[in-house]
N, C-alpha and C positions, 0 to 999 in steps of 0.2 A: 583604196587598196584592199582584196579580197582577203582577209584574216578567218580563224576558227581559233577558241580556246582551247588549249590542252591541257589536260589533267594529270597529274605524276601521283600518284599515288604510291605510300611507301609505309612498312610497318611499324617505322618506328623513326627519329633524327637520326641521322648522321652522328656519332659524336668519337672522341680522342679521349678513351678511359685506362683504369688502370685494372690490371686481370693479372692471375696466377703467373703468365708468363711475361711481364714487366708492360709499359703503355701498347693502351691497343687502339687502332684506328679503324671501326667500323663503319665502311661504307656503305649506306640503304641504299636498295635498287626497287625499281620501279617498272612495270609492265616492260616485256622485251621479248625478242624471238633466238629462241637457241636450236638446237640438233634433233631435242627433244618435242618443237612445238614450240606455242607460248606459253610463256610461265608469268606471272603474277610479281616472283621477286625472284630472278634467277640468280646461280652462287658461282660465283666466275672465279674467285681463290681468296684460302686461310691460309698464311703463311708469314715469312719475315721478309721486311726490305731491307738492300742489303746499305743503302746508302738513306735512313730514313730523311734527315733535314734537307736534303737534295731533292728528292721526291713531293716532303711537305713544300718545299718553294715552288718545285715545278706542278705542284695540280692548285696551289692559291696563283699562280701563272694565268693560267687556264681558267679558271672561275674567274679572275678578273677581266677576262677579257669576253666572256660568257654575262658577265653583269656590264659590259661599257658600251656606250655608244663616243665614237671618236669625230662624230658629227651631228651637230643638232641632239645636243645630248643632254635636253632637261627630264628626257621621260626615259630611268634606266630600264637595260631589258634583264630580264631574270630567271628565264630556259636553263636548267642545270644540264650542267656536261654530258656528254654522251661515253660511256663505258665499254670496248669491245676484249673479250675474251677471245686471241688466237692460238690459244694450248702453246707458243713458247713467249707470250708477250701481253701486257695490259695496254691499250689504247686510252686517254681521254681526251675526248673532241670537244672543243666549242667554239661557238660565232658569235660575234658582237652583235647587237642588236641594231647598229646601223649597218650593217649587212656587207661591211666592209675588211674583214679581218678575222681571217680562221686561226684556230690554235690547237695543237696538237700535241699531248704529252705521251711520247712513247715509254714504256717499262720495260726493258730488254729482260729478257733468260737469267741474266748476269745481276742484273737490278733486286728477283726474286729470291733471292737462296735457290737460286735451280730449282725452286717447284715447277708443275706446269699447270698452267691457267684451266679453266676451262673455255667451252666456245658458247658465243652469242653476244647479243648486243642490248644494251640497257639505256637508261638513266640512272645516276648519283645523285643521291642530296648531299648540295653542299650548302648548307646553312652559314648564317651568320655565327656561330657561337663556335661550330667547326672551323671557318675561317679562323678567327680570332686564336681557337687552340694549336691550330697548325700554324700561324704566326710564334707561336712560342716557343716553337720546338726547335731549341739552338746546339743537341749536342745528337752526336752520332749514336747513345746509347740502343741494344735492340729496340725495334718497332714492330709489333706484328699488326700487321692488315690482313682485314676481312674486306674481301666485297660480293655482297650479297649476307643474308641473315646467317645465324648460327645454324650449325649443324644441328642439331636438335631442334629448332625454332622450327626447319622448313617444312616439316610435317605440320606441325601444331599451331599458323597462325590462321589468324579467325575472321581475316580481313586488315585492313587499310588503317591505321590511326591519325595517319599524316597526308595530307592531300593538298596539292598546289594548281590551280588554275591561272596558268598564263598565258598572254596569245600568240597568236602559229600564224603572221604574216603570210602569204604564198611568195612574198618576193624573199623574204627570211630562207624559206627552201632552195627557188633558185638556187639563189648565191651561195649556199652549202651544197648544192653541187656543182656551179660554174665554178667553185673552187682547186674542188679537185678535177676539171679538167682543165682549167689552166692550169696545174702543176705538172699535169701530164707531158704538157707540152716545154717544160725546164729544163734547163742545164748546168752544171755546176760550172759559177761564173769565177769563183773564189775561193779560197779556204784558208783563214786568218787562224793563229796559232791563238792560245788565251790569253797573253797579255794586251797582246794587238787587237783580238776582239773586245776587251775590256776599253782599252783607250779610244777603240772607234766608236763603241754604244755609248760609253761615258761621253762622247763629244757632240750625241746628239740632243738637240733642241724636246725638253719633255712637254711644251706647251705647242699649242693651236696657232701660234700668233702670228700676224701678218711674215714675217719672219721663214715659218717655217710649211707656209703655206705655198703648194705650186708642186709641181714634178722633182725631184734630182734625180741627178745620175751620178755613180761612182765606178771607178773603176777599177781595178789591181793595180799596187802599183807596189815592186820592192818589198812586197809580203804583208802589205797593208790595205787601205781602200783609199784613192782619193777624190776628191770631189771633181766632177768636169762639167764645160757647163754645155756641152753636147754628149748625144748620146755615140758615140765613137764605139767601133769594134771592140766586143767582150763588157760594154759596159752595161751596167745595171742600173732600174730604174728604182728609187728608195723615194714615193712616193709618201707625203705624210710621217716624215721619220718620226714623229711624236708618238706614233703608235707602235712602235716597237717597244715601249716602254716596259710592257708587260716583262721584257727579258731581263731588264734590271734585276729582277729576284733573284733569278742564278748564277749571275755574272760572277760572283766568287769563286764559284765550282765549277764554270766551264773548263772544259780543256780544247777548243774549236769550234769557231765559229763559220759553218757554210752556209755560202748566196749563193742563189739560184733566179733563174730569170729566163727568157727569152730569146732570141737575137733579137739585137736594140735594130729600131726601123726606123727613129725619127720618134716615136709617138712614146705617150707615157705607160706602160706596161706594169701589169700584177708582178712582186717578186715575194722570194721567200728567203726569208731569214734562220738558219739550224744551230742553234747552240747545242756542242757535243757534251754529255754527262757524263759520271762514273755510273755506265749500266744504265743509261737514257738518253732521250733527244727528245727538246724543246722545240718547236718550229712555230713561226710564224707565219703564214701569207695572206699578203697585202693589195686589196685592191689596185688598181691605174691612179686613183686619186681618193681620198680621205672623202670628198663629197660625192662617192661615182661608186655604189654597192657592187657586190659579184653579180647579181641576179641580170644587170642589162646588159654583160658581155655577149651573149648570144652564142658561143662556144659548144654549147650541146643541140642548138639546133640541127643541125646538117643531120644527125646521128638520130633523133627524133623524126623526121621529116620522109624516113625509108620505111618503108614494108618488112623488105629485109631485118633491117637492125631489127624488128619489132621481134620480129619470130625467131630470128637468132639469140635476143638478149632473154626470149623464154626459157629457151633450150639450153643456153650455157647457165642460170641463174640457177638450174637444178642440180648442178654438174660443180656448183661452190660448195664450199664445206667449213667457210671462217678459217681460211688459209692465210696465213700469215704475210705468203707472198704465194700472187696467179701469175702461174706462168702461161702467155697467151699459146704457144706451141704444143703445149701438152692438152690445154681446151682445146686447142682446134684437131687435135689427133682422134681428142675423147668426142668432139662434137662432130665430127665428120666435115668441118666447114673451112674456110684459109686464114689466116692469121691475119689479114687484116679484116674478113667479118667477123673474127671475135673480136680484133682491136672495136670495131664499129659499136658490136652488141653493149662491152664492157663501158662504152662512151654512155650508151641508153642507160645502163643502170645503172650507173652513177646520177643520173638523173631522177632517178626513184629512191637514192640515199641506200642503195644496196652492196656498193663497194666504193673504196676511199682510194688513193694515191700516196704512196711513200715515198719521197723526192732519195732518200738515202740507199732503199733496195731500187729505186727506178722501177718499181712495180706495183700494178696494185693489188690491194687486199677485201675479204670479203669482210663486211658489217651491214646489218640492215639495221638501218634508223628508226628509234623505235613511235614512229609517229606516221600520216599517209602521206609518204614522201612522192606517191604519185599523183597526186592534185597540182604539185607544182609545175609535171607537165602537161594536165588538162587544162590547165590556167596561164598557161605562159602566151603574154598575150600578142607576142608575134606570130606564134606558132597557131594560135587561137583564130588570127587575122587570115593567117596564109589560108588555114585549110576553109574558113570560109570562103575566101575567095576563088576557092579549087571546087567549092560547091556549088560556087554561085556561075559556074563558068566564064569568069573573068579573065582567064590566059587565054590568049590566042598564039601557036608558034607558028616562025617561020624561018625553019633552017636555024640558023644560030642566033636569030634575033627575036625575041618574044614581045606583043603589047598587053598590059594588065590594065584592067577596067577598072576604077577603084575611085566609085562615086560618080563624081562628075568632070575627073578626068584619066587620063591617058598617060603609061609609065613604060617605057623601053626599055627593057632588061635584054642584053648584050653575054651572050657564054661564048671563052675560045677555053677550053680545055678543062681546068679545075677553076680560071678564072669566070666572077660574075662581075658584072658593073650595072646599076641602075640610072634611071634619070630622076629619080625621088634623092627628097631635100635630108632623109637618113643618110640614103651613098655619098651623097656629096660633102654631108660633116663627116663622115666618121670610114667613108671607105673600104668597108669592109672588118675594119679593125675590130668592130663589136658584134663580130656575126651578118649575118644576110639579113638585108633587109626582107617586109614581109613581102614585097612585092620577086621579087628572087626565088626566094623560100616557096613560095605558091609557083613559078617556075620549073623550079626543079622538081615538085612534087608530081607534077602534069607529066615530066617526061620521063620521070622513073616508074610513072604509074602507080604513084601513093593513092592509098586512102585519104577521104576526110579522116573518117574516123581512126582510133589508136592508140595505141600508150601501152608501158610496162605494166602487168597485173600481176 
């Protein structure tokens, strides 16, 4: 597996002190890109929260699930959260380290004392000793947060004190962006009131154990969820319930809990999990299976795989500004292009960790990930497979049926319309469901008239 280290570099810990204006939470940032360029420790807002012990549960949420691995999990992962400034809201992001479960801590308008944020996108340290202090914080008294250094600080530091080398997996990237394009493709399946979201999270299984190993499906039922044991019309797949654990934290303070999901097809499918806040939303989303990361969905190929996408997601990625929510209709007005090549483009940069997906606004948002989120699609190694075999002149077409040369034998890829079918032992397990196969992929490349060469820059 292709890895590189990354460095977080920061000026100071993290920590939960006390100051003229009663406990203060100082959040240290780390290299990022904002409106201005890159900054070193960008300051994304000083202000009050308006719900602090809500807040503290839901960003020790999110670090938890940032330090877990929910599978094969002797070696924890330790990637601090990702911070996004969109001038009415705070974003914190993190991925498990087995590359199965994203989490998302939004701060709404309402959450801040009506400040407004600024824009850009970072890393937080979230240390061990911060953990621990934000586990303590049991009453609603003022809170004021900082993230990013002191007002007076940002002139005057002198370099780095604190610095964290951990490693940057490429299949870790993937799967932070197959994330958010499987969300993309969601639908709200449910919406349980809080007591009812309470007694359904309390009802699930928080261990690994044979037990709770394998697909479920639940469905609505009389304002609840119940278990089925087929995937039946409007139901949802709750793959691994052990890992929603992470929501245990806020489950006092919820006020609604929404799933979201797919249309159920027979198969085990990514879902998401929203517990609603005073003034925030916690989300969860969930690989197909607890042992089956984001990164091998194959969901952002197709979108990777065009010329087009390439040079449209150039041109629209200038045209973002850390908008809180993109509206495709007004890109495609400001870009000259149709609303579904920007739907297209915005698939690509997401692949580059340049904008995310909000299951709640059903739109996505601008953040660049502050690390080279476009290695993950130099490296994706179907995508890596196709375009060599588009080099190697391995496709031959004819008419609707294509042969791909691939070794020492022969693979019949079949197009009627948007449909592909292979005669490779990928189509045959998995059908499509994980994306195209490379042999497909190389395909479609040939007769749209891809490049080998490509990618977001």
């Amino acid at each position: 597996m292709t890895r590189s280290v990354q460095a977080l570099a920061y000026a100071r810990p993290s920590s939960l002190t006390s100051s003229q204006v009663g406990p203060s939470l100082g959040l240290e940032t780390a290299g990022g890109l904002t409106p201005r360029g890159a900054e070193a420790h960008p300051r994304f807002f000083a202000g009050f929260l308006t719900d602090p012990r809500i807040a503290a549960r839901g960003l020790l949420a999110v670090a938890d699930v940032a330090a877990a691995r929910y599978y094969q999990r002797p070696s924890p992962a330790s990637l601090d959260p990702v911070v996004t400034g969109n001038g009415d809201r705070l974003r914190f992001e993190s991925f498990s380290g087995c590359c199965g479960v994203y989490a998302r801590l939004d701060v709404l308008q309402e959450g801040l004392d009506g400040r407004e944020t600024g824009h850009g996108t970072t890393n937080v340290d979230v240390n061990a000793p911060l953990r621990e202090a934000l586990s303590r914080i049991t009453a609603d008294d003022p809170l004021h947060l900082r993230v990013g250094p002191e007002e007076l600080a940002v002139t005057t530091l002198e370099g780095p004190v604190v610095e964290k080398k951990v490693p940057l997996p490429d299949r870790w990237l993937r799967g932070f962006a197959e994330a958010q394009v499987a969300s993309a493709g969601f639908d709200l399946r449910a919406e349980l009131t809080a007591a009812q979201a309470v007694a359904f999270l309390r009802s699930l299984p928080r261990s690994s154990g044979r037990a709770a190993r394998g697909a479920r499906w639940v469905v609505a039922s009389g304002g609840s969820l119940r278990p089925t044991t087929r995937p039946v019309p409007g139901a949802v797949c709750l793959p691994g319930p052990e890992r929603l654990v992470a929501l245990q934290r806020v489950l006092r303070d919820a006020t609604a809990l929404r799933v979201y999901g797919p249309v159920a097809d027979g198969a085990a499918a990514a879902s998401a999990w929203e517990v609603v806040l005073p003034g925030m939303r916690l989300t969860l989303t969930l690989s197909p299976d607890s042992a089956r990361g984001f990164s091998g969905e194959g969901g952002v190929l197709e979108a990777l795989a065009t010329n087009d996408a390439a040079a449209d997601a150039e041109l629209v990625s200038v045209l973002l500004a850390w908008e809180p929510r993109i509206e495709p209709a007004e890109l495609a007005e400001q870009a000259g292009l149709s609303v579904a090549r920007v739907r297209a483009a915005l698939t690509r940069l997401g692949t580059a960790g340049r904008v995310g997906y909000d299951l709640a606004d059903a739109a996505y948002f601008h953040r660049e990930l502050p690390y080279d989120a476009d290695r993950a699609e130099r490296h994706n190694p179907r995508l890596v497979a196709a375009r060599g075999l588009v080099g190697e002149g391995a496709v031959t077409l004819d008419g609707a049926l294509a042969t791909v040369a691939s070794g020492d034998r022969r693979y019949q890829v079949r197009e009627s319309g948007s449909e592909v079918s292979c005669t490779c032992q990928w189509w045959a397990d998995y059908r499509g469901r994980r994306g195209p196969c490379k042999h497909a992929l190389a395909v479609r490349m040939v007769r749209r008239g891809a490049t080998v060469a490509g990618g977001v820059r």
